[in-house]
KEDRENSE-131771 format. One record per residue: residue number from 1; residue in one letter; x, y, z of N, C-alpha, C in turn. Coordinates in nm, 3 decimals. Layout:
<recs>
rec num->NUM&residu->a&npx->X&npy->Y&npz->Z&capx->X&capy->Y&capz->Z&cpx->X&cpy->Y&cpz->Z
...
</recs>
This chain:
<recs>
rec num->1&residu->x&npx->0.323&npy->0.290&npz->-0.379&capx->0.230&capy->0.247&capz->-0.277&cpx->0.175&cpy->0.111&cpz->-0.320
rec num->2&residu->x&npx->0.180&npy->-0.001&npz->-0.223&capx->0.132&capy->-0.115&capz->-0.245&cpx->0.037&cpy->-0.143&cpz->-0.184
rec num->3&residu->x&npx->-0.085&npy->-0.201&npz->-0.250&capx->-0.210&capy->-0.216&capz->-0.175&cpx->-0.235&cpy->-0.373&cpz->-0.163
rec num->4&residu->x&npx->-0.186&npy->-0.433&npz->-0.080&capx->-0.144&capy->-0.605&capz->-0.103&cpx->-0.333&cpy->-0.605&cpz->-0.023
rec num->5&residu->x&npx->-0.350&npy->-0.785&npz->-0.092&capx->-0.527&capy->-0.837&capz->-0.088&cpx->-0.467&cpy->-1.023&cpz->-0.047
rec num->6&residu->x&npx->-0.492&npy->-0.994&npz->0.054&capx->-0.459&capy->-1.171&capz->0.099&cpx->-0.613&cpy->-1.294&cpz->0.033
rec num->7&residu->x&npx->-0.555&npy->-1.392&npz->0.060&capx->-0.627&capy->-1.469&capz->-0.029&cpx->-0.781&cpy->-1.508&cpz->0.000
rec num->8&residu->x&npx->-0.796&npy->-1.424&npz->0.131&capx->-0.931&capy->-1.413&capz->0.191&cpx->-0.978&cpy->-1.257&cpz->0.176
rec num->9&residu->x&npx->-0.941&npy->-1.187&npz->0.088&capx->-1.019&capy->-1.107&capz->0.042&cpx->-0.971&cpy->-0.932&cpz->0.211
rec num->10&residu->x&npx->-0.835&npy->-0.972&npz->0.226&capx->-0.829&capy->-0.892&capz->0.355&cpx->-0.707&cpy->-0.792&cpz->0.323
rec num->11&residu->x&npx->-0.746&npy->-0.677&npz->0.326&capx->-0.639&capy->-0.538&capz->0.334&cpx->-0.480&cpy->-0.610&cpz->0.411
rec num->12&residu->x&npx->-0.418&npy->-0.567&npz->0.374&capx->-0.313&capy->-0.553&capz->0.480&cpx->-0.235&cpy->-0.444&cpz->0.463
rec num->13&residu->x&npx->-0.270&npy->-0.376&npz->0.626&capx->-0.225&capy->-0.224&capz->0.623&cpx->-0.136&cpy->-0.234&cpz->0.725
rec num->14&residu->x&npx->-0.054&npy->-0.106&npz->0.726&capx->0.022&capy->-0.101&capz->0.831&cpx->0.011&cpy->0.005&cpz->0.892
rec num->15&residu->x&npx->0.053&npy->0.019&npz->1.064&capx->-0.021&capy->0.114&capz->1.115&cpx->0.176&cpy->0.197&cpz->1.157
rec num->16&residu->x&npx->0.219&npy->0.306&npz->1.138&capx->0.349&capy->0.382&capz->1.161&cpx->0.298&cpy->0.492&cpz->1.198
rec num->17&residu->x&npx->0.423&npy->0.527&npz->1.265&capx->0.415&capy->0.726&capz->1.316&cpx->0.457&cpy->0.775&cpz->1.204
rec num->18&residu->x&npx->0.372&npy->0.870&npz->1.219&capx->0.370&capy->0.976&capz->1.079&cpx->0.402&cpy->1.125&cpz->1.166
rec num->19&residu->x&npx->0.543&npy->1.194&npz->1.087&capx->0.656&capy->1.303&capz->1.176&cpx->0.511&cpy->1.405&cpz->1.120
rec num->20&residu->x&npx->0.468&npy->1.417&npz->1.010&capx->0.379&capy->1.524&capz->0.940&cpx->0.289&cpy->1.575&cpz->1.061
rec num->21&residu->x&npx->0.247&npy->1.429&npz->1.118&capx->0.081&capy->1.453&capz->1.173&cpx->0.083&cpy->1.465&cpz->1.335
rec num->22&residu->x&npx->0.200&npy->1.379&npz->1.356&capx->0.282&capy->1.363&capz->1.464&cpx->0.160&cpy->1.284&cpz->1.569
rec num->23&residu->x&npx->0.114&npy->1.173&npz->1.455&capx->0.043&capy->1.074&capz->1.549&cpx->0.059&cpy->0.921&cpz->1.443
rec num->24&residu->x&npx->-0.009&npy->0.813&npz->1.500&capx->0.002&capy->0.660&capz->1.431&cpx->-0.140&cpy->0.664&cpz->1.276
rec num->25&residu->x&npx->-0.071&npy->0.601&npz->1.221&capx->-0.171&capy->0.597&capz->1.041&cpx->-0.175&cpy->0.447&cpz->1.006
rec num->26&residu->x&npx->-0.308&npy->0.459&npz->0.971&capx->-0.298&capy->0.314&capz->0.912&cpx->-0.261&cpy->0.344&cpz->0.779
rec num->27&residu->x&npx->-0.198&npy->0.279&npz->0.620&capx->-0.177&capy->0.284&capz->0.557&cpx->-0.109&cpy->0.176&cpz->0.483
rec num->28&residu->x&npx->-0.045&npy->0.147&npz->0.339&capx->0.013&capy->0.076&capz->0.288&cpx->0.169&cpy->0.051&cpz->0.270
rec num->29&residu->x&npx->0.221&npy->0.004&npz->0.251&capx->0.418&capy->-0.032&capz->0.258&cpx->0.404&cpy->0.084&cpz->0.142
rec num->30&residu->x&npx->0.505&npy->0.152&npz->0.160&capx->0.523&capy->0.241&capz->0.022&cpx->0.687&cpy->0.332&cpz->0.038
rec num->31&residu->x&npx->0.764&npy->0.361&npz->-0.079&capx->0.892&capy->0.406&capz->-0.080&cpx->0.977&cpy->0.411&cpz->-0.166
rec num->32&residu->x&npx->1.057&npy->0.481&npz->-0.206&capx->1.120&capy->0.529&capz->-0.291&cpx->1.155&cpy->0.404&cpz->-0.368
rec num->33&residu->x&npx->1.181&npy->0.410&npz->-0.546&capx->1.254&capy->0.328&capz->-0.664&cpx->1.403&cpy->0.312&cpz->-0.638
rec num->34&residu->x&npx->1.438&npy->0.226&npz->-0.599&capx->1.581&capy->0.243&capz->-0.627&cpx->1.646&cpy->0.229&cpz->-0.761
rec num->35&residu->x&npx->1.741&npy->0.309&npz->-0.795&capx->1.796&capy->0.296&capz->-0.851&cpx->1.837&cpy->0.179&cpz->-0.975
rec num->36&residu->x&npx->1.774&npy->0.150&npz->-1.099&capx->1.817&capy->-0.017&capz->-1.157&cpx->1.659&cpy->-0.106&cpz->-1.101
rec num->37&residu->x&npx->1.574&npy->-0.008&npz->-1.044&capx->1.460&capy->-0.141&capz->-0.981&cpx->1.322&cpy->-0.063&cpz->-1.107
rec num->38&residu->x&npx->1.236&npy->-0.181&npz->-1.118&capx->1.113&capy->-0.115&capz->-1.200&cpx->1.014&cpy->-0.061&cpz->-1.035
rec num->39&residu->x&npx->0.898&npy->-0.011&npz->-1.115&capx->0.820&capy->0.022&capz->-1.019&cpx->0.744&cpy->-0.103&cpz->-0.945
rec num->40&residu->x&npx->0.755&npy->-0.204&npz->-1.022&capx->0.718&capy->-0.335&capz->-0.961&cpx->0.780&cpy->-0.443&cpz->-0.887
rec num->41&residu->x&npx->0.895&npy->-0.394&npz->-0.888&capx->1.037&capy->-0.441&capz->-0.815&cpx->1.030&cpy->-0.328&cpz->-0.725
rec num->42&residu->x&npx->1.042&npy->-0.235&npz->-0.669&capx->1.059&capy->-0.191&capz->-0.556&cpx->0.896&cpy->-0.194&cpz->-0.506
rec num->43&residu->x&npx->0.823&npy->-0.202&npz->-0.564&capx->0.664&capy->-0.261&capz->-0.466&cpx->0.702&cpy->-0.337&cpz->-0.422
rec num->44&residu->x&npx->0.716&npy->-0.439&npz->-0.438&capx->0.735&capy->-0.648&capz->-0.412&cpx->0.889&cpy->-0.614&cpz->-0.298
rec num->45&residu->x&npx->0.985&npy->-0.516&npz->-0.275&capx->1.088&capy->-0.504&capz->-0.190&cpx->1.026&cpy->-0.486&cpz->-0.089
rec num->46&residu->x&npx->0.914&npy->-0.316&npz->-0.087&capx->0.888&capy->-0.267&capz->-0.004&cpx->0.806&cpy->-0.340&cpz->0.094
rec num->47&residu->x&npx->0.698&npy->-0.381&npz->0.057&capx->0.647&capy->-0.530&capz->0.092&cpx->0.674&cpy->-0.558&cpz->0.180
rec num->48&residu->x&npx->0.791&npy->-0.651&npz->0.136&capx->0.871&capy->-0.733&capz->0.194&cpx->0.942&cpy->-0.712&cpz->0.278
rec num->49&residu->x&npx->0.969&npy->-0.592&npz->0.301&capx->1.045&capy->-0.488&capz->0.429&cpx->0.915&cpy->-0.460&cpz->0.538
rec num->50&residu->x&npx->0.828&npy->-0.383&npz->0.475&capx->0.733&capy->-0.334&capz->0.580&cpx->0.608&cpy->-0.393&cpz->0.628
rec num->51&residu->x&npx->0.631&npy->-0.522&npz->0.570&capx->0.486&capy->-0.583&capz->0.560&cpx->0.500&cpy->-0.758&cpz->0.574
rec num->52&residu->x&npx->0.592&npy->-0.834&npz->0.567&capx->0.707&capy->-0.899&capz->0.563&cpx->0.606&cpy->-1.052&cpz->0.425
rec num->53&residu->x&npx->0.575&npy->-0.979&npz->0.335&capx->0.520&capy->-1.056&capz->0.235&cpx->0.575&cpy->-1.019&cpz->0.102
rec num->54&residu->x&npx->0.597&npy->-1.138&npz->0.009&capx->0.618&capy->-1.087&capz->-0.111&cpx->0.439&cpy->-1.133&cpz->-0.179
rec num->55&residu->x&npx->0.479&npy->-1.070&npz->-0.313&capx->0.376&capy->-1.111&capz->-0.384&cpx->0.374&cpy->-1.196&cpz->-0.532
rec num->56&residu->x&npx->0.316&npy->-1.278&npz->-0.570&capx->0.312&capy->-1.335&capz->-0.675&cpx->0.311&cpy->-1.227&cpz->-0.787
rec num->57&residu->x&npx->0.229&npy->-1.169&npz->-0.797&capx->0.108&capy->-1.114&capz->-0.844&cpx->0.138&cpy->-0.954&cpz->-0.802
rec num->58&residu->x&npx->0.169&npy->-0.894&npz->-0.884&capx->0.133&capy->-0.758&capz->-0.899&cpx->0.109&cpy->-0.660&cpz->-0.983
rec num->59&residu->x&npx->0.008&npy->-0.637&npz->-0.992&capx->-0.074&capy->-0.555&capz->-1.103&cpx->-0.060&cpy->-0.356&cpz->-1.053
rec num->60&residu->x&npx->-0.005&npy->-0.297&npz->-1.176&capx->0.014&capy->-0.124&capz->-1.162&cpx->-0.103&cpy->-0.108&cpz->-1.205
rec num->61&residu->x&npx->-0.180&npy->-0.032&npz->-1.073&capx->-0.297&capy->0.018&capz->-1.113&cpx->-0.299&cpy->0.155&cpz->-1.188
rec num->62&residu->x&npx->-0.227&npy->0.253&npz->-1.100&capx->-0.213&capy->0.368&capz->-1.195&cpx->-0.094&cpy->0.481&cpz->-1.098
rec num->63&residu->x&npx->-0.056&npy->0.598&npz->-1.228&capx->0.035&capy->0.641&capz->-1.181&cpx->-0.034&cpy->0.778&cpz->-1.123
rec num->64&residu->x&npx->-0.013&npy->0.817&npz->-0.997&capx->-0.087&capy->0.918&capz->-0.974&cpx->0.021&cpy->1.072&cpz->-0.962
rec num->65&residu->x&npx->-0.038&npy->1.190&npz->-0.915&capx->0.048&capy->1.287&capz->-0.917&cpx->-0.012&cpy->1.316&cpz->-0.754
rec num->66&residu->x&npx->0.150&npy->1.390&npz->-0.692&capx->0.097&capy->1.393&capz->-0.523&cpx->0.047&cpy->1.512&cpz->-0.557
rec num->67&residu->x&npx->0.098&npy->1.658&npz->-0.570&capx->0.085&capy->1.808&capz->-0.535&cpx->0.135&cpy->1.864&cpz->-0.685
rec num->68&residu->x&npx->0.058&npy->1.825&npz->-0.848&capx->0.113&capy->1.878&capz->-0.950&cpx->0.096&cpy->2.035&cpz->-0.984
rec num->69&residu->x&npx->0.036&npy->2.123&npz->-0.872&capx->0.053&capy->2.248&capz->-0.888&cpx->0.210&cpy->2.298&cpz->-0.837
rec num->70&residu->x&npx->0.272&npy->2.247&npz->-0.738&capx->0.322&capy->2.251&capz->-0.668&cpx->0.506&cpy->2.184&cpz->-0.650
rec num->71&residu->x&npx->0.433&npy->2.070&npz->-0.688&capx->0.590&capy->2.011&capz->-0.740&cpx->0.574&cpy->1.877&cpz->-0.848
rec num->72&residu->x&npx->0.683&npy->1.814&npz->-0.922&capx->0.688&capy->1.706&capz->-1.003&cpx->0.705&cpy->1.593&cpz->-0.949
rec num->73&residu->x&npx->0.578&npy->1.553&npz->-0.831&capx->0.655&capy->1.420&capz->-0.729&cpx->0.495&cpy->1.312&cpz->-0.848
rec num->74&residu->x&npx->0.551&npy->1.219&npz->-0.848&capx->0.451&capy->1.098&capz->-0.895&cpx->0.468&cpy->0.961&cpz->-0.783
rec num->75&residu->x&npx->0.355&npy->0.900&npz->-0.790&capx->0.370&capy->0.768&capz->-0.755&cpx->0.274&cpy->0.655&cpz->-0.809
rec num->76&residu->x&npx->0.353&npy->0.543&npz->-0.837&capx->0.293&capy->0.457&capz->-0.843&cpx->0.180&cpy->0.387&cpz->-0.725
rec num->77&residu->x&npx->0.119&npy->0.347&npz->-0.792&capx->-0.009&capy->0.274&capz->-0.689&cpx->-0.028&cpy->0.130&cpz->-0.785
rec num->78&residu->x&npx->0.028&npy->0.007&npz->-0.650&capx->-0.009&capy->-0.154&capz->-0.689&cpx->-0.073&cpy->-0.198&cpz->-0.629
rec num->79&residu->x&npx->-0.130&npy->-0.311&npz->-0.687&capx->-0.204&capy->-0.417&capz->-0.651&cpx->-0.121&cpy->-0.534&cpz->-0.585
rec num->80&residu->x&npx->-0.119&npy->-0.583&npz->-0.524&capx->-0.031&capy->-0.698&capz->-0.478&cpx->-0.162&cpy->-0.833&cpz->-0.424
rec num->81&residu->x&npx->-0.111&npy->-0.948&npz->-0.482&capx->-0.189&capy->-1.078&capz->-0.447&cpx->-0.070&cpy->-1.186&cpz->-0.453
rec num->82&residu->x&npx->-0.191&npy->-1.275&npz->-0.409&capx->-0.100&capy->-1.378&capz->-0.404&cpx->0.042&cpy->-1.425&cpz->-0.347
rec num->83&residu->x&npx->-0.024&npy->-1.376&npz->-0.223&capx->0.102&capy->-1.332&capz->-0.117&cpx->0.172&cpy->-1.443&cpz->-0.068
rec num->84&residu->x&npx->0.278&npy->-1.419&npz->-0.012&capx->0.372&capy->-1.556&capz->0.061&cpx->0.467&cpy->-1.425&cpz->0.134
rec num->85&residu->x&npx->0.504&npy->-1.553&npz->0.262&capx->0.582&capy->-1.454&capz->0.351&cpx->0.725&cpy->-1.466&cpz->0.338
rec num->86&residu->x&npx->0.763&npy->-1.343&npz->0.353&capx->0.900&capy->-1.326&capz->0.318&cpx->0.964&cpy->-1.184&cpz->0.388
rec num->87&residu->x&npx->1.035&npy->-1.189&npz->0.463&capx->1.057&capy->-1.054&capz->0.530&cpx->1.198&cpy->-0.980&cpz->0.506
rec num->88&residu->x&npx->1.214&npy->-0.878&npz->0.426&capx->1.332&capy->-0.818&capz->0.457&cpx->1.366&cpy->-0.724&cpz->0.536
rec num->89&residu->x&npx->1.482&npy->-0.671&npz->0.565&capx->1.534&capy->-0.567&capz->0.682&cpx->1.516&cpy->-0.444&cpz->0.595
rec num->90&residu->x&npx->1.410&npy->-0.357&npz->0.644&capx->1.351&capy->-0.260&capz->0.642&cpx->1.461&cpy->-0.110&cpz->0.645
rec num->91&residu->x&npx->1.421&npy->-0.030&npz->0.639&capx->1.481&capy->0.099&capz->0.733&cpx->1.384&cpy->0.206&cpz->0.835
rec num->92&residu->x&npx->1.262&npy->0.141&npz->0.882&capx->1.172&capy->0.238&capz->0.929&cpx->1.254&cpy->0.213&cpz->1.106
rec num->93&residu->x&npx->1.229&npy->0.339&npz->1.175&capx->1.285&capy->0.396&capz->1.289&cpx->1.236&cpy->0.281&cpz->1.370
rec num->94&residu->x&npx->1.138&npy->0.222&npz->1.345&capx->1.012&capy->0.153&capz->1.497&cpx->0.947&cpy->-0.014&cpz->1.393
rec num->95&residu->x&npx->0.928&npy->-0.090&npz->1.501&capx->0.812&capy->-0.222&capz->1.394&cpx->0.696&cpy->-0.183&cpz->1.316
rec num->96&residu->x&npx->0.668&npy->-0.214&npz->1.247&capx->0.524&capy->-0.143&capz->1.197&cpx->0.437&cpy->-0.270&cpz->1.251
rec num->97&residu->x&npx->0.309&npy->-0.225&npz->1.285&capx->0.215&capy->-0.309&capz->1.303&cpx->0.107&cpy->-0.334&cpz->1.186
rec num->98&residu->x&npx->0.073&npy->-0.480&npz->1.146&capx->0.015&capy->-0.499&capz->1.054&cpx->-0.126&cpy->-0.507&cpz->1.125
rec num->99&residu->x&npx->-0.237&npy->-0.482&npz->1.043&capx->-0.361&capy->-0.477&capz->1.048&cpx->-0.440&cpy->-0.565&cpz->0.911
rec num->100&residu->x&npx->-0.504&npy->-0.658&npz->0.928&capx->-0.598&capy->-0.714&capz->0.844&cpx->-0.730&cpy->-0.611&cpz->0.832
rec num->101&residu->x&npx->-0.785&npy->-0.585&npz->0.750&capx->-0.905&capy->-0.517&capz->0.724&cpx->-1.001&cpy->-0.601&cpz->0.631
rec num->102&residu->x&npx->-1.125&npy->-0.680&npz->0.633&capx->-1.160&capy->-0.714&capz->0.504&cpx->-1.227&cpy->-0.560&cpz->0.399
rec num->103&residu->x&npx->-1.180&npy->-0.592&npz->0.271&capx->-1.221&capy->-0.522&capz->0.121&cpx->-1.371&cpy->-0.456&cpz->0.163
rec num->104&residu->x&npx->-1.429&npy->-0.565&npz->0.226&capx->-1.591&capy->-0.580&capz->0.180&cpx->-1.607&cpy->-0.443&cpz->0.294
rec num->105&residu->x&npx->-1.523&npy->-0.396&npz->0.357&capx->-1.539&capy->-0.311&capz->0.466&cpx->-1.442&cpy->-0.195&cpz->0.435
rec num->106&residu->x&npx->-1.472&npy->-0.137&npz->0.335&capx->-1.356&capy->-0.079&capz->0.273&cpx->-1.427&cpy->0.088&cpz->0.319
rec num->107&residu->x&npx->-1.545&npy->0.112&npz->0.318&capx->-1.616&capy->0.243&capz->0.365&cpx->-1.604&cpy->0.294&cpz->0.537
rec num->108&residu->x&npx->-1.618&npy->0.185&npz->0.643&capx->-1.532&capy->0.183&capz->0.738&cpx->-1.433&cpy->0.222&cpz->0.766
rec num->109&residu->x&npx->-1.332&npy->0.166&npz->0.693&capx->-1.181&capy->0.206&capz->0.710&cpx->-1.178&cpy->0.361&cpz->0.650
rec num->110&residu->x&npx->-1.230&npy->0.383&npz->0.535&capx->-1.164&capy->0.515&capz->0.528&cpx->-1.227&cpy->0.614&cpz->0.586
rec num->111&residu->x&npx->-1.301&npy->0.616&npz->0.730&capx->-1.439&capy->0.698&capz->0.786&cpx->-1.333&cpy->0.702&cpz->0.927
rec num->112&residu->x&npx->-1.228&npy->0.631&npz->0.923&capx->-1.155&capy->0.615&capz->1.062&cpx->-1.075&cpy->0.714&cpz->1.038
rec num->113&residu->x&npx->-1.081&npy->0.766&npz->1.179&capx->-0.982&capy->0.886&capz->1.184&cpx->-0.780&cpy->0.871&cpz->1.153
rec num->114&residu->x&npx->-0.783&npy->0.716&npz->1.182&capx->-0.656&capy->0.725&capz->1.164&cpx->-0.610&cpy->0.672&cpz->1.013
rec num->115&residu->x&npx->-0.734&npy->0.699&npz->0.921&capx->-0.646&capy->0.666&capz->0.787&cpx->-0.716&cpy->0.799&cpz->0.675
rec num->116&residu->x&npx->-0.634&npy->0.911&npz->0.688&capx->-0.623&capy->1.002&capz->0.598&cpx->-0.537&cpy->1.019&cpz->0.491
rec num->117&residu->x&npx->-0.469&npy->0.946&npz->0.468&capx->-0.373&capy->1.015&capz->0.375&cpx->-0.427&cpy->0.951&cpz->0.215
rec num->118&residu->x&npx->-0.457&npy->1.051&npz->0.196&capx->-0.465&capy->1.074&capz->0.024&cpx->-0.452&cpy->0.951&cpz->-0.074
rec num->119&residu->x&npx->-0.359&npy->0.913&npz->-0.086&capx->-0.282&capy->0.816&capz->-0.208&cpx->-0.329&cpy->0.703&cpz->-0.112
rec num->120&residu->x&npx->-0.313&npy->0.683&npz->-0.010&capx->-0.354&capy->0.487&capz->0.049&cpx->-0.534&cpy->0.503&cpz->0.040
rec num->121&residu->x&npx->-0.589&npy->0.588&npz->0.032&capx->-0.741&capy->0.593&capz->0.013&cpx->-0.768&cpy->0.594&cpz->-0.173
rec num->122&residu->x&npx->-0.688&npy->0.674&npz->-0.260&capx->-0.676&capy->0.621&capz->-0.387&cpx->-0.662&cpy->0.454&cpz->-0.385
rec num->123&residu->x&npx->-0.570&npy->0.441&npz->-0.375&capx->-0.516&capy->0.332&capz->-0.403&cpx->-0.624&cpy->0.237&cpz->-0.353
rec num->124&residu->x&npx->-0.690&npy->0.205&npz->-0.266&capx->-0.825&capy->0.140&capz->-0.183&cpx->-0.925&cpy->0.135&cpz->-0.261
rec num->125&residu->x&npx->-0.938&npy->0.247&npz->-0.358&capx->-1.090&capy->0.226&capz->-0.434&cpx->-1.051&cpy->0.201&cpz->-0.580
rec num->126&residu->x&npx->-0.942&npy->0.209&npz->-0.607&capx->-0.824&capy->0.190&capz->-0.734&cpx->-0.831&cpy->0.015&cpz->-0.709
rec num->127&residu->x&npx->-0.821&npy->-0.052&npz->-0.633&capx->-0.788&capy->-0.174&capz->-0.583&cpx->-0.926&cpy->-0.252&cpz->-0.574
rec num->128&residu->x&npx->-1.038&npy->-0.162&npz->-0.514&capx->-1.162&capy->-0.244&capz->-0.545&cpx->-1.212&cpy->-0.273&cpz->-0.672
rec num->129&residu->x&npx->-1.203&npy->-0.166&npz->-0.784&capx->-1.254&capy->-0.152&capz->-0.870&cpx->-1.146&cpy->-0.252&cpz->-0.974
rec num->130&residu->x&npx->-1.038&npy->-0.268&npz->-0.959&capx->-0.959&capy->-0.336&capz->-1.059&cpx->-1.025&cpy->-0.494&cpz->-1.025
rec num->131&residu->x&npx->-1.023&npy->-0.518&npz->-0.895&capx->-1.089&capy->-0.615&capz->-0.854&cpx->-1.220&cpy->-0.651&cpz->-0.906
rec num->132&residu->x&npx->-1.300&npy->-0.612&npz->-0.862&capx->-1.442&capy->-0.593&capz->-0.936&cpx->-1.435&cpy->-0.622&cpz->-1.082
rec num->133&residu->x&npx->-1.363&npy->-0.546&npz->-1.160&capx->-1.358&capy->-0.613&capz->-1.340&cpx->-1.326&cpy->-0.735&cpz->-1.346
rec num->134&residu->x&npx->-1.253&npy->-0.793&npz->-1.275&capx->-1.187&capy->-0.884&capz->-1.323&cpx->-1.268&cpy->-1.033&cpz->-1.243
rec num->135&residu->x&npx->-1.364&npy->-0.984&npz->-1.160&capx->-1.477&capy->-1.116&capz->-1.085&cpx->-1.577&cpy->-1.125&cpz->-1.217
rec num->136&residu->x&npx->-1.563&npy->-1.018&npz->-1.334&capx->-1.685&capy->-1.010&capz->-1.381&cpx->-1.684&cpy->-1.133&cpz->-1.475
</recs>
């Protein structure tokens, strides 16, 4: 999961149909390692597929666990800055629509009904706080 921060301090989320919920989510570019790629190489792909930015700059905030009672799934959660546009051919069914959000409005966004999912709300306060150390 990539949590990209444009140079004005602004989320960029993307809004997709989700088959689970069987309605639209705001959320972050996020998707499987390929094969031969690090976890910071397929962030900076995914990106670039679903979001059509690469990043300078990407910092692994942390590795989280989805359901560890349950099964052995992990994911990474990044930071992405220092963006430039760059778009690759994706594989999602539909366009995704991008959404700017500013940071400073980060309690907002996750109070909206259309952004529940778990790991893009980690990753949001994972992303402020890495932020935050590093203004200090």
């Amino acid at each position: 999961l990539v949590v990209p921060v444009d140079s004005e301090n602004n989320l960029i989320l993307v809004r997709e149909y989700c088959a689970g919920t069987h309605d639209y989510q705001l959320g972050f570019p996020k998707g499987l390692i390929d094969p031969g790629e690090t976890a910071v190489q397929a962030g900076n792909r995914e990106l670039k597929e679903e979001a059509g930015f690469g990043a300078k700059q990407l910092a692994e905030l942390k590795l989280v666990s989805l359901a560890p009672s349950y099964f052995n799934a992990k994911m990474h959660i990044l930071l992405a800055q220092d963006l430039y546009p760059e778009k690759l051919e994706g594989d999602e069914p539909e366009p995704l629509e991008l959404v700017k959000w500013p940071l400073a409005n980060l309690h907002e966004l996750v109070m909206r009904e259309d952004m529940t999912e778990g790991r893009a709300i980690a990753g949001l306060y994972l992303a402020r706080e890495y932020l935050a150390s590093r203004a200090e």
